[in-house]
C-alpha positions in Angstrom: 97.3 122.1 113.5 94.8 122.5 115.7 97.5 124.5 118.0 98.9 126.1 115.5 102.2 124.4 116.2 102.2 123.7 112.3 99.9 125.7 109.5 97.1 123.9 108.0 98.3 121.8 105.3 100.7 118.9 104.7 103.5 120.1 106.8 104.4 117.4 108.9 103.2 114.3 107.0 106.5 112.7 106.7 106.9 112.7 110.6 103.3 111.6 111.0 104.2 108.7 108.3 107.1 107.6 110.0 105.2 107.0 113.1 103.0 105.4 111.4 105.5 103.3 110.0 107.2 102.5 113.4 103.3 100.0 113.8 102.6 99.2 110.1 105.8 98.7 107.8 106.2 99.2 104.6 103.8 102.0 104.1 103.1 104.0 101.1 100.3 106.8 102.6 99.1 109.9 101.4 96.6 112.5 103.3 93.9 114.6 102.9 93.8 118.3 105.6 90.9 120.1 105.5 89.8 123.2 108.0 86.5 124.4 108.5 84.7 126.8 109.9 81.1 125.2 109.4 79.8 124.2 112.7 76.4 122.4 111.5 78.6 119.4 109.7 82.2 119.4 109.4 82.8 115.8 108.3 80.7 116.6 105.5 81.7 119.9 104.4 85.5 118.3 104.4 84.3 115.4 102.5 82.0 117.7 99.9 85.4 119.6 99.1 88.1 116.3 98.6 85.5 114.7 96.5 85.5 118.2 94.7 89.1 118.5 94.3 90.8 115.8 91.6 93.5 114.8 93.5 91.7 114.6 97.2 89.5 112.5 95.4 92.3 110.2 94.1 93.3 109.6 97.5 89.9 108.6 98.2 89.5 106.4 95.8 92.8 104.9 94.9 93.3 101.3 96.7 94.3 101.6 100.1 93.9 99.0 102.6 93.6 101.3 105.9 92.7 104.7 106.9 92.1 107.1 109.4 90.7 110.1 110.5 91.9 112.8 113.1 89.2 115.4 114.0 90.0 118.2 116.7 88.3 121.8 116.9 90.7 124.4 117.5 90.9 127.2 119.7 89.5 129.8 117.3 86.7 127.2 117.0 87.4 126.2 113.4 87.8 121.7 113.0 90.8 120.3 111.3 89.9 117.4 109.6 92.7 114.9 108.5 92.5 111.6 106.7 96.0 109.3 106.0 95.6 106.6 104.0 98.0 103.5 103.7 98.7 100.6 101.3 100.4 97.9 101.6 
């Protein structure tokens, strides 16, 4: 995303799931994308707008044993925030 090789959003997840899948089998993931502009506090603007969106927040809070977050600033100098979670 952050080279605009693919738009901001959920294109891609079932690639990035497969990988995923090629270290941790069985998994049942789902992701959150943010993109913003904010340069004071990224993490917590992204994290302000899942927890104000219903079904960011279900992802959040649902019962997942792992996640992870990818953070890279982009060219234009906006960050793009992903989090994948993954249960078992």
């Amino acid at each position: 995303m952050s080279n605009s090789v693919v738009p901001v959003g959920h294109s891609g997840f079932k690639e990035r799931i497969e990988f995923i899948s090629i270290f941790m089998h069985s998994c049942v993931c789902s992701e959150n994308v943010a993109f913003i502009i904010e340069e004071f506090d990224p993490g917590a603007s992204a994290l302000h707008g899942w927890l104000n969106s219903n079904s960011h927040r279900n992802n959040i809070e649902d019962n997942h044993v792992f996640t992870g977050i990818g953070v890279a600033k982009g060219f234009e100098g906006g960050y793009y925030i992903t989090q994948i979670f993954r249960k078992n």
